[in-house]
N, C-alpha and C positions, 0 to 999 in steps of 0.2 A: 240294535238288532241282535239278537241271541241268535246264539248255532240252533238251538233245539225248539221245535213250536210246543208253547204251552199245549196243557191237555184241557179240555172242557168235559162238564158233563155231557150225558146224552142229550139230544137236541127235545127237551121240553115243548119248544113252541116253533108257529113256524113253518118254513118248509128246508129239507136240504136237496139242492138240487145239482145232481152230477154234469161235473164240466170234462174237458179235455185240456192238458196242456199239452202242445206240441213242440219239440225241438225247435221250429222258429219263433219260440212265443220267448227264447231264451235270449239272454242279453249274451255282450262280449264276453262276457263273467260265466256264462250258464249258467246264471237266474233267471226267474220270471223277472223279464222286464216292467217296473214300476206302472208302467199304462196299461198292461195288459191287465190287472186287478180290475180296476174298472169297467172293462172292456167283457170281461167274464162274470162280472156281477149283474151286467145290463141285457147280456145272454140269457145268463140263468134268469132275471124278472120277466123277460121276453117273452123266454119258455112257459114260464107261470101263467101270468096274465094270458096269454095265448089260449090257457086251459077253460079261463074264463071267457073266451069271446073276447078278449079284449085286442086288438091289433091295429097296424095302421098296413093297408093296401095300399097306400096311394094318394089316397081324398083325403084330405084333413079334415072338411066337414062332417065327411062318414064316420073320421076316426073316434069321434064322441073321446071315452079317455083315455085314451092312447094320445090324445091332444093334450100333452104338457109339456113342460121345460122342466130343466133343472134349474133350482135355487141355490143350492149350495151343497157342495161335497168333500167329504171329512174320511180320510183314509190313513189308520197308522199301520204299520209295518212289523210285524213283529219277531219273522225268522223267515229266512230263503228258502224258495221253493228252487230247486236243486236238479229238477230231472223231471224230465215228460212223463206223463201219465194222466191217469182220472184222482179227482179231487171233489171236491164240491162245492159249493158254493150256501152257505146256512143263511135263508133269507127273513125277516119277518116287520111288523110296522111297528113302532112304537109312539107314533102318533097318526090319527087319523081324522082330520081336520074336515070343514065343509068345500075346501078350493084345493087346501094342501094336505101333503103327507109327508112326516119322516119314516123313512126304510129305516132298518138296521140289517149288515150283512158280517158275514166273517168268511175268510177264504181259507178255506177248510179240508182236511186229511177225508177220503172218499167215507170213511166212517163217520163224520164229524166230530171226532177226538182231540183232532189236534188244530188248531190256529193259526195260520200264516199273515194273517192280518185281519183289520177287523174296520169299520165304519161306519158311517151315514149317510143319507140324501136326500135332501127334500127336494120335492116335486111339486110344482103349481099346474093344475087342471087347467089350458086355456081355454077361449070361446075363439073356433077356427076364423069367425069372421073377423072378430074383433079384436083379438089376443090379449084380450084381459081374462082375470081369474072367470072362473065359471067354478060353478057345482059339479062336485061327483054324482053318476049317476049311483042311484037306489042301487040297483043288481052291483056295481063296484064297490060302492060302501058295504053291502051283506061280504062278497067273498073279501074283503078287506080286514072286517073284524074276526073272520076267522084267523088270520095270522097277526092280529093282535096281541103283543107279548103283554105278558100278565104283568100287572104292579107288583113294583116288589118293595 
């Protein structure tokens, strides 16, 4: 972990979506405590998806896809967030699959300049009845390819 977060360009693709850190989001140290990354990245998708109709109330039937799991998550660390404030959270997909998807996120300085850490997630679409893979719906896949990071 380095004292300084790297800088990045401006956010290309994507979305950046403003979080909150709170003095009890701090460890013994006065860091952001290591779970709390997570915890703020799944905030900030909340937020997002939310924009899209997408949520879960309650039903998991209802929830159409808001109905998944986590498969796997991939988080490095790259310099201490040091003191409460607004920050952001830079979200975007980098795979968009017919059941799954991988995110990619970085936790990020309120401008998106600087980098506190950075990862991945993939997500499997269940079927509420049966908790197997299922299809993303049409309307999820369109607002999906919008934050499609470009090949590079």
């Amino acid at each position: 972990m380095t004292a300084e977060a790297p800088t990045a360009p401006a956010v290309s693709h994507g979305r950046l979506i403003p979080v909150t850190v709170h003095f009890d989001d701090l460890d013994a140290l006065g860091l952001l405590h290591n779970a709390r990354y997570p915890l703020m990245v799944e905030r900030a998708w909340t937020e997002l998806w939310g924009e899209h109709g997408v949520r879960f109330d309650g039903d998991w039937v209802a929830a159409g896809d808001a109905c998944n799991a986590v498969k796997e998550l991939r988080i490095t660390y790259l310099a201490p967030v040091t003191s409460p404030g607004t920050y952001a959270v830079h979200l975007w997909l980098e795979r968009l699959g017919t059941t799954g998807l991988t995110y990619g996120f970085r936790f990020c300085s309120a401008d998106g300049t600087e980098t506190y850490a950075h990862g991945t997630r993939v997500l499997v679409r269940l079927d509420a009845t049966t908790m197997r893979p299922a299809p993303w719906s049409e309307t999820f896949r369109a607002a999906g390819r919008e934050l499609l990071r470009p090949a590079h």
